[in-house]
N, C-alpha and C positions, 0 to 999 in steps of 0.2 A: 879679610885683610891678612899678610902674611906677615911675618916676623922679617926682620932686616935683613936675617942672615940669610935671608933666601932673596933676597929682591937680586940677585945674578941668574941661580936657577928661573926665576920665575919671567925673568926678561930673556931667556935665551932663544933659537929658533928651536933647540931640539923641543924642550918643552912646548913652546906657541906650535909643531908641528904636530907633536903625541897630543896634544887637549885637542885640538881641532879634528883631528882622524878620532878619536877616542870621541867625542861629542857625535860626530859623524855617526858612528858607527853606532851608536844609542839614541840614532832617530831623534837628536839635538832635543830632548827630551825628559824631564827628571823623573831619576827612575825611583824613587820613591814613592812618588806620587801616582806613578802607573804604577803598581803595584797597589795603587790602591782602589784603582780604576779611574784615575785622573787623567787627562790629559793637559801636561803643563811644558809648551814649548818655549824654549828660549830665543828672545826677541833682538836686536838691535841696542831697543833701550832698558832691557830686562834680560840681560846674556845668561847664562846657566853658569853654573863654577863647577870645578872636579874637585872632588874631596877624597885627599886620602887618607885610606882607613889607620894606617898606620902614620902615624905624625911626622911631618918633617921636624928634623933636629939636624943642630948644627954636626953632633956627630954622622949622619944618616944621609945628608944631602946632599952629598957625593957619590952614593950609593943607585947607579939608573935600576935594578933591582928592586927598588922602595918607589925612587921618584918618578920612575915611566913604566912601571910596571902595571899592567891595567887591570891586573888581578888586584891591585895597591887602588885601584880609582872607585868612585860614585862620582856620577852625573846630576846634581841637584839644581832645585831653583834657591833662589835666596832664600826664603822662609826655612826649608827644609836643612841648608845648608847650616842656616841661625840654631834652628833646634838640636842640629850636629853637634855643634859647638857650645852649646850653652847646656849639653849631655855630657861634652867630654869633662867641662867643668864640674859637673855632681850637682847641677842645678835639678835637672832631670833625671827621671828612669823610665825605661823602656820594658812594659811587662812582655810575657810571653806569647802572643798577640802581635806585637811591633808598634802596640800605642803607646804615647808618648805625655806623660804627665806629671806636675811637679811634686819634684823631691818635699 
């Protein structure tokens, strides 16, 4: 779920056009999880989300640089997307490996 201040970005068509070509283009697929050797496609009723690495903010969200820049994107499934987010928070750490366990 995103912050308010972005529900304009997040409803617009440039964005709905960069996620879609951007999903596209990573075999609709989270790439985490291949990397891990998983294969974890995004469904219908189980869509994939893009996460970017660098956080949207209200200073920043006007910046296509950050917000459609696909060097700025991950491809994940919801699980992976959660662990993101609940890393960024300092719940988590990630050793040097790329495993993921709690703080």
């Amino acid at each position: 779920m995103h912050e308010q201040f972005a529900n304009a970005f997040y409803g617009s068509g440039a964005w709905k056009r960069c996620r879609r070509e951007f999903a596209k283009a990573r075999g609709n697929m989270c790439e985490r999880c291949y990397r891990k050797g998983l294969v974890v496609v995004g469904t219908r009723e189980r869509p994939l989300e893009v996460h970017h690495k660098i956080r949207l903010t209200p200073e920043n969200i006007g910046d296509p640089d950050i917000t459609l820049n696909w060097d700025n994107m991950e491809l994940l499934c919801k699980d992976c997307h959660e662990e993101e987010r609940e890393r960024a928070k300092g719940r988590w750490k990630v050793d040097e490996n790329g495993h993921v366990s709690a703080r």
